[in-house]
Each structure stands twice: as structure tokens, then as C-alpha cells.
MIMI-896315 format. One record per residue (C-alpha): chain; y, x, z. Coordinates in Angstrom, 3 decimals, padded with zeros to 6 digits. Example, Ala and Ser with C-alpha at 12.3 -4.5 7.8 and 13.67 -1.06 7.14 Angstrom:
2
+-----+----------+----------+----------+
! mol !        v !        u !        w !
+-----+----------+----------+----------+
!   A ! -004.500 !  012.300 !  007.800 !
!   A ! -001.060 !  013.670 !  007.140 !
+-----+----------+----------+----------+
***
This chain:
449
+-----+----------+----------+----------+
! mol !        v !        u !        w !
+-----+----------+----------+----------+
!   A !  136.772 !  098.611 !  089.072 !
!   A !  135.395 !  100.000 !  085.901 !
!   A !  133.921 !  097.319 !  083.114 !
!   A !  130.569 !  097.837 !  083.602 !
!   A !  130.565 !  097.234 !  087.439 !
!   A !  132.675 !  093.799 !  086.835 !
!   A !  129.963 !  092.685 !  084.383 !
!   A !  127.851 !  092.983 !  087.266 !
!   A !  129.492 !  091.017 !  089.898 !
!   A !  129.051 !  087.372 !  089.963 !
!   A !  128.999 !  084.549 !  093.509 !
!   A !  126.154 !  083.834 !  094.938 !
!   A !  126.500 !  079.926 !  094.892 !
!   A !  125.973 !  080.504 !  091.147 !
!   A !  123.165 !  082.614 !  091.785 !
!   A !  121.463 !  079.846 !  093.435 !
!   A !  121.988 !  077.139 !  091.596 !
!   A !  120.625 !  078.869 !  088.355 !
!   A !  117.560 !  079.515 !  090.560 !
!   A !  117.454 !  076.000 !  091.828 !
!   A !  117.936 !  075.115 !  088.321 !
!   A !  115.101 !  077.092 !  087.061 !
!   A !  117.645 !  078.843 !  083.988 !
!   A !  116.783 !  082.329 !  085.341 !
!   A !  113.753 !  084.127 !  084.420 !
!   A !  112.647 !  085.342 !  087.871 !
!   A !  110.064 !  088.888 !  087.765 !
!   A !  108.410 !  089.053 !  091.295 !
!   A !  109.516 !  091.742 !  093.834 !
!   A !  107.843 !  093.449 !  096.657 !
!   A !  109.189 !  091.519 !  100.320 !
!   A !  107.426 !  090.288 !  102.814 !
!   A !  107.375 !  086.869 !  101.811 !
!   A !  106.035 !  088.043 !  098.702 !
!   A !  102.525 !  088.718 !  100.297 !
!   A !  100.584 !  086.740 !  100.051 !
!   A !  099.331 !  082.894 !  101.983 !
!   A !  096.320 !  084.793 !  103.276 !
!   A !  098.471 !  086.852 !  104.962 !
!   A !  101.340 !  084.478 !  106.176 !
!   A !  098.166 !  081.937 !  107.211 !
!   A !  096.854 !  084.854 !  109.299 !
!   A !  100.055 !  086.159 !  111.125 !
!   A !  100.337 !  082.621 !  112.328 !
!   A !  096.818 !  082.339 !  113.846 !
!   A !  096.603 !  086.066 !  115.240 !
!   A !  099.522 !  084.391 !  117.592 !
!   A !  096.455 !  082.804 !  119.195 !
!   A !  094.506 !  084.276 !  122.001 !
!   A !  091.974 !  081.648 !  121.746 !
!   A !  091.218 !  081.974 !  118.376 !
!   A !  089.406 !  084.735 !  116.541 !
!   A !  089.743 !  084.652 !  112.890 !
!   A !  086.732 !  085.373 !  110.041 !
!   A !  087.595 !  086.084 !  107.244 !
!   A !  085.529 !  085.103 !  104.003 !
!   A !  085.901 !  087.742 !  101.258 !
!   A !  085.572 !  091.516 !  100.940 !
!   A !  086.433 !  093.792 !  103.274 !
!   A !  089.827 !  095.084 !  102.071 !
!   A !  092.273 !  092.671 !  103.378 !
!   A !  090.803 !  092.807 !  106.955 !
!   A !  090.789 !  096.588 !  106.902 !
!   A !  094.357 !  096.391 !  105.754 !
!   A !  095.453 !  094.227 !  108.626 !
!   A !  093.708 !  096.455 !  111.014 !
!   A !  096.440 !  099.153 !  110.998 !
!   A !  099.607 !  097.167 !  110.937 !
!   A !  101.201 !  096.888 !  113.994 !
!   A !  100.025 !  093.675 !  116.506 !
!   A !  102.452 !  090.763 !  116.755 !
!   A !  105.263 !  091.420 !  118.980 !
!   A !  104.345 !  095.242 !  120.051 !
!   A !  105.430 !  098.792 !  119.008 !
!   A !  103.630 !  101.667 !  118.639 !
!   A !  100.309 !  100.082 !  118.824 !
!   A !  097.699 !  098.723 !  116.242 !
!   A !  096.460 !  095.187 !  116.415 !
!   A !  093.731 !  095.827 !  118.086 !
!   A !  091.829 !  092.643 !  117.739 !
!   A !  088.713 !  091.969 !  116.271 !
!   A !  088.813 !  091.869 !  112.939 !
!   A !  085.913 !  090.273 !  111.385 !
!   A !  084.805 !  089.417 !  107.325 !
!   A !  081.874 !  088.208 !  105.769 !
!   A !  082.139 !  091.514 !  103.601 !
!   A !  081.097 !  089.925 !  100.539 !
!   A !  079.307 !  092.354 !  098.212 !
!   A !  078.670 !  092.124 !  094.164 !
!   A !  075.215 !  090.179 !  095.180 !
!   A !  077.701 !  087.408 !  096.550 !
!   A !  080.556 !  087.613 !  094.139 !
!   A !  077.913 !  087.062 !  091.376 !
!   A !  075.204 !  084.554 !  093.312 !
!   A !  077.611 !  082.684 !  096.327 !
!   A !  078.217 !  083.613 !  099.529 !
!   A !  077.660 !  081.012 !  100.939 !
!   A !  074.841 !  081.147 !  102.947 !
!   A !  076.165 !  084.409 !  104.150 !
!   A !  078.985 !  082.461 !  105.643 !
!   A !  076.720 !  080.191 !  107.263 !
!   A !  075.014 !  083.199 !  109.067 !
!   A !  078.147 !  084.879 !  109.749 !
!   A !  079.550 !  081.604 !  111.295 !
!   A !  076.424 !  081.453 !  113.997 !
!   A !  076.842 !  085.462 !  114.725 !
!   A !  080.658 !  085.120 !  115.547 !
!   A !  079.736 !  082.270 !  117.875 !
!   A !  077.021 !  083.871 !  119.632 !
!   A !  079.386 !  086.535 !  120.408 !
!   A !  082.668 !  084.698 !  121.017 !
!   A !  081.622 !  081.564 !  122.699 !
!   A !  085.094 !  080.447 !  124.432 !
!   A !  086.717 !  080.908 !  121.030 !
!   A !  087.837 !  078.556 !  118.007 !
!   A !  086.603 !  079.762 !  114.953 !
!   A !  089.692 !  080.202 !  112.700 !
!   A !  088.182 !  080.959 !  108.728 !
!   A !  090.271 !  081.916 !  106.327 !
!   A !  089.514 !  083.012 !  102.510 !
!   A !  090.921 !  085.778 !  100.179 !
!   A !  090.987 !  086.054 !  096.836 !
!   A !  087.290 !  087.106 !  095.997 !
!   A !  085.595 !  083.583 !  097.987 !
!   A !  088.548 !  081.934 !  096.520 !
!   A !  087.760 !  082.961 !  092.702 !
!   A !  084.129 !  082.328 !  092.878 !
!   A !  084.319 !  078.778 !  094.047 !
!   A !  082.524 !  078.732 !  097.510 !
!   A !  082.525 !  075.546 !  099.393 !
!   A !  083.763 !  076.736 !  102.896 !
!   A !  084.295 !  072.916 !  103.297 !
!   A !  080.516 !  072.287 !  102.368 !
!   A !  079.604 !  075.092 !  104.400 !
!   A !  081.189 !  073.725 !  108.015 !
!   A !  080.631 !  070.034 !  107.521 !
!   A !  076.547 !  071.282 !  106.712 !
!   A !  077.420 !  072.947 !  110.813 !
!   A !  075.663 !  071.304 !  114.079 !
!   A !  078.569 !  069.246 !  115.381 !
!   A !  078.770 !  071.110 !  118.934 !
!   A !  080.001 !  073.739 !  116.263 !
!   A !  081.327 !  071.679 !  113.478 !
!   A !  084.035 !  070.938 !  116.229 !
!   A !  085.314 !  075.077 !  117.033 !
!   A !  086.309 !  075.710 !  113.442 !
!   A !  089.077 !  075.042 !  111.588 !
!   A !  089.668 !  076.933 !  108.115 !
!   A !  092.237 !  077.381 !  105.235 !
!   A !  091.895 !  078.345 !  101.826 !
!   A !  093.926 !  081.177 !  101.545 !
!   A !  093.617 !  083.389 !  098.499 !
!   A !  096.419 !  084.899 !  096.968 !
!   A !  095.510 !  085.056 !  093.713 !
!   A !  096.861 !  081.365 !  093.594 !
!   A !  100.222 !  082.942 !  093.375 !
!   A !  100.816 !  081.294 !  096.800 !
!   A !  102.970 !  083.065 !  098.969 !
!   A !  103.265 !  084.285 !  102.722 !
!   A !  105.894 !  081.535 !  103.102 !
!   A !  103.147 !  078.742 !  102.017 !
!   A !  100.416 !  080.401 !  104.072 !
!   A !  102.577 !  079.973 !  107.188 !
!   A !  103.396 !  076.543 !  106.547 !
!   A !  099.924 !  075.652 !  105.758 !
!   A !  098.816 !  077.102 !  108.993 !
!   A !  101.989 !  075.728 !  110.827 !
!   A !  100.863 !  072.202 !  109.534 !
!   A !  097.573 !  072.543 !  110.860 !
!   A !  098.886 !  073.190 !  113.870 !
!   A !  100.828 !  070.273 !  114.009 !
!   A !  097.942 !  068.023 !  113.965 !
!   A !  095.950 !  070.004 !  116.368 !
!   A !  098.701 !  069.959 !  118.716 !
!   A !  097.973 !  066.136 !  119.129 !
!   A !  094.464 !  065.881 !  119.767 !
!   A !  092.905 !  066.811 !  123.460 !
!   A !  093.065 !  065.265 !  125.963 !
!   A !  096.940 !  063.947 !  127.788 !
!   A !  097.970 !  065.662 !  130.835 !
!   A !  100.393 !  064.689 !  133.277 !
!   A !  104.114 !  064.996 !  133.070 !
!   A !  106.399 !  065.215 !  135.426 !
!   A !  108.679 !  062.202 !  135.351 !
!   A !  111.102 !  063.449 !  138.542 !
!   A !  112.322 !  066.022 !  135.860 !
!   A !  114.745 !  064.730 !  134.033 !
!   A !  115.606 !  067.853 !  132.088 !
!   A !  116.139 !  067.304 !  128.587 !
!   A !  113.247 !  070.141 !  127.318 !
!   A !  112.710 !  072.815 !  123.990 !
!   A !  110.369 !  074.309 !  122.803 !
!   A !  111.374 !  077.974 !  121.121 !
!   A !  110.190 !  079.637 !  118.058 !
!   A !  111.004 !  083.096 !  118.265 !
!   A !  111.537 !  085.510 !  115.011 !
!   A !  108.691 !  087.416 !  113.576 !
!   A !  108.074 !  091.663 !  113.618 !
!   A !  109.967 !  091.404 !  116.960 !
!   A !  109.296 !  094.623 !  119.195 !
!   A !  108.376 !  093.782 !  122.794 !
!   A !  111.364 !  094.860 !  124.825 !
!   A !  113.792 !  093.009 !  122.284 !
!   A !  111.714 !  090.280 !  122.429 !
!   A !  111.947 !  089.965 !  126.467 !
!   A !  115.818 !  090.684 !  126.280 !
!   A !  115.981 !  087.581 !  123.804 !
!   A !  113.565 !  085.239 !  125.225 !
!   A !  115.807 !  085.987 !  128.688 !
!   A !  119.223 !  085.607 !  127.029 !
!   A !  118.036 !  081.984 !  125.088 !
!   A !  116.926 !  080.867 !  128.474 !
!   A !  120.362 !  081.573 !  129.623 !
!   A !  122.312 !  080.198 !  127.532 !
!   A !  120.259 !  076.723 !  127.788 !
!   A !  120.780 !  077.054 !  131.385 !
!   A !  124.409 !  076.980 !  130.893 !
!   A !  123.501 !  073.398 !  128.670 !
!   A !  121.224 !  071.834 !  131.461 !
!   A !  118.046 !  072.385 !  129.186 !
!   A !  114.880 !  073.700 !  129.844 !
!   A !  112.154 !  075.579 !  127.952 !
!   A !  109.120 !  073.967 !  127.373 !
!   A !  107.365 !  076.448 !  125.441 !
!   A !  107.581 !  079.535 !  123.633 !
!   A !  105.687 !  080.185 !  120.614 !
!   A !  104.785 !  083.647 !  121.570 !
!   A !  101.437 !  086.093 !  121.078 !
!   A !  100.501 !  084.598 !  124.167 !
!   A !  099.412 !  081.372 !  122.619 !
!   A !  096.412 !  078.414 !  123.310 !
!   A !  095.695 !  075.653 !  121.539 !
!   A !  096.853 !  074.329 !  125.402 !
!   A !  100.029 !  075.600 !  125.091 !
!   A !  100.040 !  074.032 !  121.925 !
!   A !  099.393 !  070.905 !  123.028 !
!   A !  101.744 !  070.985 !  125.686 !
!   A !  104.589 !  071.595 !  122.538 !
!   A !  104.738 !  067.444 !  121.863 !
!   A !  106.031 !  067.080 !  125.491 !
!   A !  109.454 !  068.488 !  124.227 !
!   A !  112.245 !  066.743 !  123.251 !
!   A !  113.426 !  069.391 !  120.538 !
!   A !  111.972 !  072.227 !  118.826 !
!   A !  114.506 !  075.105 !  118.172 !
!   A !  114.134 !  078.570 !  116.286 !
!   A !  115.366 !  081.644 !  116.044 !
!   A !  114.328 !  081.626 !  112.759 !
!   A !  114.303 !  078.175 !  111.015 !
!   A !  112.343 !  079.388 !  107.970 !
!   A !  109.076 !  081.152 !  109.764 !
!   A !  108.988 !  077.554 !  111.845 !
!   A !  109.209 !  074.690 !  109.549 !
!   A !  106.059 !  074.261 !  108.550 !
!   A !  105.328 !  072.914 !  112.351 !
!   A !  108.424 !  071.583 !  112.967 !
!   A !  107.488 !  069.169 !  110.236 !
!   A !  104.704 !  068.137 !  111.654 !
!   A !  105.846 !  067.984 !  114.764 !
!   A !  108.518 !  065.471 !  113.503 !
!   A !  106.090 !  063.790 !  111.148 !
!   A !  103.616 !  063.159 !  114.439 !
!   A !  105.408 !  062.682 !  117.486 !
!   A !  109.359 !  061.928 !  116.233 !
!   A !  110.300 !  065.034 !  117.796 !
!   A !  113.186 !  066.176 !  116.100 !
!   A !  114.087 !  070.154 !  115.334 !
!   A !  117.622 !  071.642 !  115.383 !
!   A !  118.831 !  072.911 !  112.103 !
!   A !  120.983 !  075.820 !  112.635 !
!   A !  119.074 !  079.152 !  112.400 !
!   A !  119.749 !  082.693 !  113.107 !
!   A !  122.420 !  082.670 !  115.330 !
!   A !  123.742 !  085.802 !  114.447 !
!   A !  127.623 !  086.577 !  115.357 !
!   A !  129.929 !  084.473 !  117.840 !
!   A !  130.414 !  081.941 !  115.442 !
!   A !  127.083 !  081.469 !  114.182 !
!   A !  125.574 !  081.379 !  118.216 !
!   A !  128.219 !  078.603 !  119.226 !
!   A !  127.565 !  076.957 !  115.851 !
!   A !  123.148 !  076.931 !  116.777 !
!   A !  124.262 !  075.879 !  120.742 !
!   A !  126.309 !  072.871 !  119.328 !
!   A !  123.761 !  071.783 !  117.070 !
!   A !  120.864 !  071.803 !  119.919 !
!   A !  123.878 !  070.259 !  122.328 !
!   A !  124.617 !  067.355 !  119.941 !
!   A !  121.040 !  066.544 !  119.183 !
!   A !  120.179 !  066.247 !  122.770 !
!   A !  123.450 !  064.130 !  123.212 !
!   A !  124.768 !  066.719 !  125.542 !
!   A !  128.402 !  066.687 !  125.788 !
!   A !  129.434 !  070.363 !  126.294 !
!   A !  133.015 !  072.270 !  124.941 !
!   A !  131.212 !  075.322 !  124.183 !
!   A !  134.253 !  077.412 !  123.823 !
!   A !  135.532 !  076.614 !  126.949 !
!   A !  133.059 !  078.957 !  128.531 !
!   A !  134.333 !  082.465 !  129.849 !
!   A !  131.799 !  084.341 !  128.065 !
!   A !  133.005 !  082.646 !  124.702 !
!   A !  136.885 !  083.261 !  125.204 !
!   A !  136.242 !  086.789 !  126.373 !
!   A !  134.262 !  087.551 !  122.949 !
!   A !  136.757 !  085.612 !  121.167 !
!   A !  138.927 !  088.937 !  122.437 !
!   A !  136.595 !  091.318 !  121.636 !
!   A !  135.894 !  089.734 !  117.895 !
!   A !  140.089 !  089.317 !  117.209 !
!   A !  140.050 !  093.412 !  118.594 !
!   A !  137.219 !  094.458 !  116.300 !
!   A !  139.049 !  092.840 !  113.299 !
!   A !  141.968 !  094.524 !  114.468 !
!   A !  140.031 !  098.127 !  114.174 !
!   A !  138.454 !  097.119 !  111.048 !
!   A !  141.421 !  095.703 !  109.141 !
!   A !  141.441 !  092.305 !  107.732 !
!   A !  139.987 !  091.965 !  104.232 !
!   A !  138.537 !  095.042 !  104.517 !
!   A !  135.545 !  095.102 !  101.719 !
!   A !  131.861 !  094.919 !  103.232 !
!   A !  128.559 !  096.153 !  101.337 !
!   A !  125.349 !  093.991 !  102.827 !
!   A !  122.056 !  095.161 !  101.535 !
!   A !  119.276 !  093.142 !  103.116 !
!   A !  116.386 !  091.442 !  101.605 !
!   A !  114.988 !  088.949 !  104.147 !
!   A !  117.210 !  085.542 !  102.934 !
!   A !  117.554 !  084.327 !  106.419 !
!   A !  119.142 !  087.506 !  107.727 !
!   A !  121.115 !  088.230 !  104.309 !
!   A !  122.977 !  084.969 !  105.069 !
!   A !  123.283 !  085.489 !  108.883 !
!   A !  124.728 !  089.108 !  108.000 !
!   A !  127.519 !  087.581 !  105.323 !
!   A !  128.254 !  084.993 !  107.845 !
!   A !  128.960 !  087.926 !  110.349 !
!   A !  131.101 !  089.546 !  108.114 !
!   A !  133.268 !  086.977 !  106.712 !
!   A !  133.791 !  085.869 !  111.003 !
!   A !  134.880 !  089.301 !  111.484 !
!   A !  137.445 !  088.758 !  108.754 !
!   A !  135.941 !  090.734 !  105.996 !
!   A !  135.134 !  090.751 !  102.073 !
!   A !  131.493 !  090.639 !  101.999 !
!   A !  130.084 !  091.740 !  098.697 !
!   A !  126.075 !  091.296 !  098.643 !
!   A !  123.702 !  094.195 !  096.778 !
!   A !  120.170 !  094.051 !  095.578 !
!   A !  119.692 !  090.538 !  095.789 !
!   A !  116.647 !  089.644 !  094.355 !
!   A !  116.286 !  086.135 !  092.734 !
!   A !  112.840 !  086.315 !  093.582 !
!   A !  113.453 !  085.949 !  097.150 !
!   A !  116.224 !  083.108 !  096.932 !
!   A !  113.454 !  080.827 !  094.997 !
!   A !  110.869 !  081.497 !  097.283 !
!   A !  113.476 !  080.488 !  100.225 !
!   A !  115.353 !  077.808 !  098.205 !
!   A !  114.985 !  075.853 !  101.198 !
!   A !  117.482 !  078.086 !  103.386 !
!   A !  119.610 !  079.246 !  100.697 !
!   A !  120.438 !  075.069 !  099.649 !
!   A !  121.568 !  074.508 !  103.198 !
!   A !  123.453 !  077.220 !  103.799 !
!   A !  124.571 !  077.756 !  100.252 !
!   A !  124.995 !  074.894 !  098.352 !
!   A !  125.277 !  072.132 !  101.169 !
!   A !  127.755 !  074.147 !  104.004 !
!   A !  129.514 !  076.083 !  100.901 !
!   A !  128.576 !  079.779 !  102.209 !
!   A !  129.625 !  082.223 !  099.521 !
!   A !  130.505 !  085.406 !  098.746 !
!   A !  130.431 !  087.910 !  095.732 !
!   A !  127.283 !  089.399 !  094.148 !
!   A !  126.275 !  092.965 !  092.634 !
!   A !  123.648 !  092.775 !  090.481 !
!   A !  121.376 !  095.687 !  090.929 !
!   A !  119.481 !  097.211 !  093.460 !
!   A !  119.650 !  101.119 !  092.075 !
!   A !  120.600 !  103.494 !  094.632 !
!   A !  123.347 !  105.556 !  091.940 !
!   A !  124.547 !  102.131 !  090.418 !
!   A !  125.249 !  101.212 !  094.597 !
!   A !  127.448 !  104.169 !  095.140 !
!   A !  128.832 !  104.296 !  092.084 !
!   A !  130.968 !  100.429 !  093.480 !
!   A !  131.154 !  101.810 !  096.753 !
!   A !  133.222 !  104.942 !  095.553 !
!   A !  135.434 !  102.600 !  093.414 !
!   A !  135.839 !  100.236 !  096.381 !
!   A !  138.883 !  101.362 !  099.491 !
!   A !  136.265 !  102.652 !  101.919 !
!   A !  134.187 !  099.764 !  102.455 !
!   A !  131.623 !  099.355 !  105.707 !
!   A !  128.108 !  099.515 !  104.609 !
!   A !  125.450 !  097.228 !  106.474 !
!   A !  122.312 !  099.018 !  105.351 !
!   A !  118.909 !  099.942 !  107.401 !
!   A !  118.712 !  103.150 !  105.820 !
!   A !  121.584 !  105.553 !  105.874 !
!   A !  121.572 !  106.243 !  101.825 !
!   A !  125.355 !  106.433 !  102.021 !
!   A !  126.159 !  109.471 !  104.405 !
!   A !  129.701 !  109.881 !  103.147 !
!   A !  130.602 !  105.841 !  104.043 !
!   A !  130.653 !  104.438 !  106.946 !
!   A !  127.259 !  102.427 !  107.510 !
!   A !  126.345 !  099.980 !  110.073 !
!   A !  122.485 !  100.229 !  110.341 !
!   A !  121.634 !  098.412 !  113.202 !
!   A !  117.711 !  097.632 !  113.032 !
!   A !  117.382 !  094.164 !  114.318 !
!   A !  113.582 !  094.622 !  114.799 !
!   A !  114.170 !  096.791 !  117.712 !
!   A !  117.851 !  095.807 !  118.980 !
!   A !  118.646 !  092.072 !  120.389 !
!   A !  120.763 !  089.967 !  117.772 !
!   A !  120.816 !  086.771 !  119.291 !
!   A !  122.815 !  085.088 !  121.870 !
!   A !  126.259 !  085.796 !  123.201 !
!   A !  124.810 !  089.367 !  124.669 !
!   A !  123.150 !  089.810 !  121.153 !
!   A !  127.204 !  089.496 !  119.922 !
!   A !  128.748 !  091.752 !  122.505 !
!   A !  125.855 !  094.585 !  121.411 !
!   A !  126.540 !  094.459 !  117.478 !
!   A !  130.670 !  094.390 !  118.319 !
!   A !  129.732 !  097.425 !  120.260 !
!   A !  127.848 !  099.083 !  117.781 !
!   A !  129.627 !  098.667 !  114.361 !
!   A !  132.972 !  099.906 !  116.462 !
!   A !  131.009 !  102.849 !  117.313 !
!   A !  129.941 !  103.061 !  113.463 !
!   A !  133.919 !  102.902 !  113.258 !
!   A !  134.759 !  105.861 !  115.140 !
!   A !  131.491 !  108.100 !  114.542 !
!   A !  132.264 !  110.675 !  111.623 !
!   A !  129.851 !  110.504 !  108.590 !
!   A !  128.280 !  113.745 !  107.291 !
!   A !  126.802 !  114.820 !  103.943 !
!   A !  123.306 !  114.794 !  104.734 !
!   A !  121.158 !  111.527 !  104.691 !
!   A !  118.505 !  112.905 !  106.077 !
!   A !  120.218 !  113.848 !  109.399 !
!   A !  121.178 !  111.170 !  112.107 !
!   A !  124.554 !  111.113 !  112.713 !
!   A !  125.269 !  111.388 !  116.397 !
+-----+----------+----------+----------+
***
């Protein structure tokens, strides 16, 4: 490896600890947990189908959200209604107030049945209205249908602390209403599931079906699913569980939290179960918190995988050098994790520092506390990318993009392919030993068949 690329590489515990540490001087990068809380605040509540949500501020962020695709579908916009208060220069400079006030009484003249969720952006945020004032000055009958956030981004909050504000929220809504009756013949030790976000519908149903599975095979039942189905009902109903668990710890803490905080309802901590390894590792966890006594790899399905994983190592060749390229934290760490259980080198690319503080949470436990590491290439540029890959012994490249024709890249899109579960294993073994034997061409901008 040439000097400049080996002043480059570094570990990522290091990494992490200088970020914990606060030594690094961090610049911001575009992810999607760099958005911002109005935005993480209202992908929580659009899960609702008994909430609509009114936004106090100028129009732009509402028309923006318009035309990004609805929770859990494809092809589709979210075709909600998307309301705003549209403030105007008249209300930046004077208040707006009273406008909210009207716009409150028009939304529930015309949505009767629904909770009023209100959230603010940056312009209500900046000018100091009282959206507080404004619903406590509310008849009670209506007082008692809203519930609101401050939400403007130019805080320098993120999506990550506008889903935990909203997840909180939820968490004490959850235990109001009124109690309903449980059944106490059923014994079943009970879950309820958060599932990961941007999650196409048809991979969605295949992992919703192959979680319920594999709790079957535990004795445990679902409870709930936080889904784009929700009610503040359903919601409710979530403290009747005896654990929450998550396909994605990070999206869920916020509630789970709460939830804990509340009602002593503990949450699993292994997250994205990702690989044999990882899968067993989340099943145990869930297992041993429910003081279920289960061997785990006893079970057929494990043993045969077991097979398949020692075969795929076999095909790969042990120690074999892997390039990861992913910016999401959670599934950056779930991807290395896959690689070093199918016995190779991972070396992680693009990593921005950026992410890893705003995520600090994940990347201490799995980092820092259960000693996950691997090395680190320290820039994100396309030609600086190649440039290691041609000076490494034909390494296998897990990218989403094919920028790497000549190499042979595993770009398996998890937003529309399952990942989780022992079926979610078989599926990626299948696929990156078909990346093995497909032949790579010269042109990126073909798909290689």
C-alpha cells in the first residue's frame, strides 16, 4: 500500500473515542439523521392514522414532505393531508399567532375523529410564538385533541432528537385512556415490535412474517407492531407487553425509554440482526430477558446455515479483504459484523464523524463496550476509493451503487430486499455468492446480469 493511503487508514474504536471525546473537529454532512427534528418528529406521527398533523410555519417544509414517498410504500406519494398555517411576512413580522388559533378550529371542523398533532419549523420557531399559550387559551373539549412539539431545525436539533422527542410523547400517551381487559388464560410471554424505517411494503410483510416465526419457535407472541397502521389504541395496548424489541434499536429508543421509565417494561438490546450470528445473538438476548431457556443453535434451521455460512467462506477465501461503504451507523456496524462472521477483513470507507456523534449511543455499545472493530479509510472521494481498492488483492465491495464495475460489488439494497431473520441470512448468502460468480464489466452505468 502506497504512503499516502496508510496515512489514511486508522480503527474505528479510535475513531470513536476521539468523537466521544470531543478532540475531533466534526463539519456536518448530508444523512438522514442529519435532517432535521421537524422532520424526524413528523415521520414518527405520520405512522398515525388517527392523527393529522398542522404544521405551524411556512409552507416549504410541508410541500417538501408532500412528494417523498409514504411510510412503508413504494412507488407512491404520501398522500395525506398535509396541512400549514402558511405563515406569510405579515406573521413573521407581527405573530402568528392568532392565525394558529383560527387554523386550529378549521382543521377540527374538518377532521373531527382526529388528534390534532402541531408541530413547528423554523420560521414559528425563530419568531417566538407561544404554541403553548395558544392551546392552553383552547375550549377544553379541544384543549384535550392536541398535542404539539416544538420542532424547528434551526436549533441544530437533529432527526434523531425529533424522533425521540416524539417517541417520548408517546410514551406518556400510551398510559392514559382508559384500561381494557386482558386475557389472563394466556400465558404467553408477549412483544411488542418496532420495525426499521424506509421499509418497502412487500419487504416489510416478508419481515414482519419471518419475526413472527422465529418467536413462534421461542413460545412468544406479538403484541403489537409499530406499523403505518397505528392508533393511539394500539398504542395503548403497547404497555400490555412484557418486552419491546426492534429491528432497529436506534429509530425506537426514544419510546422504549419511556416505556421503561412508565410501566418497567424492559426493551431488548441487540439491534439489527443482520447475518447468522448477529440473528441468534438478537433471539438470545429477547430469550434471556424473558427467562426463556432455549439452545438456539440446536435448531435445524441454525445448523443448516451454519453449512451454508462455513461454504460461503469457503468460496470467498478466508481473510479475504472487504470494502463497506454505508452511511446509516446502525447498518455500517451490522454490515462489518457480517463480514468479519463470514471470515473476512472488513475495511470501512467514507465514514463520516458526523454521523458516529450523532449516534454515539449505538456506536459506544457496539464499539467501545462489545469491542467491535475494524480498520478505517479516511475519505469518502470516489478516485481516492479505487485508488485502495486497486492496491488491495481483489477485495468484495459492499456498496449500493455499483461505482466499481471492474470489482466485485455486493449491492444488495436492504430497503427493498428482507435482511432480517434466519430467511433474511439464507437470501444475502445467496446473493453475495451470486455477486461471486457473476462477471463484472467496464461500464457502471449498465446492470450486470
Amino acid at each position: 500500500m502506497n504512503t499516502n493511503n496508510e496515512r489514511k487508514m486508522a480503527k474505528l474504536i479510535d475513531l470513536v473515542k476521539l468523537v466521544k471525546s470531543d478532540r475531533l473537529k466534526i463539519k456536518e454532512c448530508m444523512d438522514m439523521h442529519q435532517f432535521c427534528a421537524f422532520w424526524g418528529s413528523y415521520d414518527v406521527l405520520a405512522y398515525f392514522q388517527d392523527v393529522i398533523i398542522l404544521v405551524h410555519g411556512a409552507t416549504g417544509c410541508v410541500g417538501n414532505r408532500h412528494f417523498l414517498n409514504a411510510m412503508g410504500s413504494h412507488n407512491k406519494c404520501d398522500n395525506k393531508a398535509h396541512l400549514s398555517t402558511e405563515l406569510t411576512e405579515k406573521e413573521i413580522i407581527f405573530g402568528g399567532e392568532k392565525k394558529l388559533t383560527d387554523c386550529i378550529f378549521e382543521v377540527e371542523e374538518k377532521y373531527p375523529d382526529k388528534t390534532i398533532a402541531i408541530l413547528t419549523n423554523c420560521c414559528a420557531d425563530i419568531i417566538g410564538d407561544d404554541v403553548e399559550g395558544c392551546v392552553e387559551s383552547l375550549p377544553a373539549r379541544l384543549r384535550e385533541k392536541i398535542i404539539f412539539l416544538n420542532t424547528g431545525g434551526y436549533s441544530g436539533k437533529s432527526y434523531r432528537h425529533g424522533t425521540e422527542n416524539a417517541f417520548h410523547m408517546l410514551g406518556t400517551i400510551a398510559g392514559e385512556g382508559k384500561e381494557h381487559a386482558i386475557d389472563a388464560s394466556d400465558s404467553s410471554k408477549k412483544v411488542n415490535l418496532f420495525l426499521r424505517r424506509w421499509l418497502w411494503d412487500t419487504t416489510k410483510d416478508k419481515e414482519i412474517e419471518e419475526v413472527r416465526r422465529m418467536l413462534d419457535m421461542l413460545g412468544i407472541k406479538i403484541n403489537e407492531i409499530f406499523n403505518d397502521d397505528m392508533t393511539f389504541d394500539k398504542l395503548r395496548r403497547m404497555k400490555d407487553a412484557d418486552l419491546n424489541i426492534a429491528l432497529c434499536l436506534f429509530f425506537a429508543r426514544g419510546f422504549f425509554e419511556a416505556m421503561d421509565q412508565q410501566f418497567g417494561i424492559p426493551h431488548s438490546q441487540e439491534t439489527t440482526p443482520i447475518g447468522l450470528k448477529a440473528t441468534i445473538s438478537w433471539l438470545k438476548d429477547i430469550a434471556d430477558t424473558l427467562d426463556i431457556e432455549v439452545d438456539i443453535e440446536s435448531f435445524d434451521e441454525v445448523q443448516k446455515l451454519e453449512e451454508k455460512r462455513k461454504e460461503l467462506v469457503h468460496k470467498i477465501g478466508k481473510g479475504r479483504d472487504c470494502i463497506i461503504w454505508n452511511q446509516t451507523g446502525d447498518r455500517l456496524l451490522a454490515l462489518t459484523k457480517f463480514a468479519i462472521e463470514l471470515e473476512m477483513n472488513p475495511i470501512i470507507v467514507g465514514i463520516e464523524p458526523s454521523i458516529i456523534k450523532d449516534k454515539i449511543f449505538i456506536f459506544e455499545k457496539e464499539v467501545l463496550e462489545h469491542n467491535l472493530d475494524a480498520k478505517i479509510f479516511a475519505s469518502k472521494y470516489i478516485e481516492d476509493i479505487q485508488q485502495l481498492i486497486d492496491e488491495l488483492d481483489d477485495p468484495i465491495v459492499i456498496c449500493n451503487n455499483n461505482y466499481f464495475p471492474k470489482n466485485k460489488v455486493f449491492k444488495y439494497r436492504f430497503s427493498n430486499n428482507p435482511v432480517y431473520g434466519f430467511r433474511g441470512v439464507e437470501q444475502m448468502y445467496e446473493e453475495l455468492s451470486e455477486t461471486l460468480d457473476r462477471k463484472t464489466n467496464d461500464y457502471s452505468f449498465f446492470i450486470e446480469n
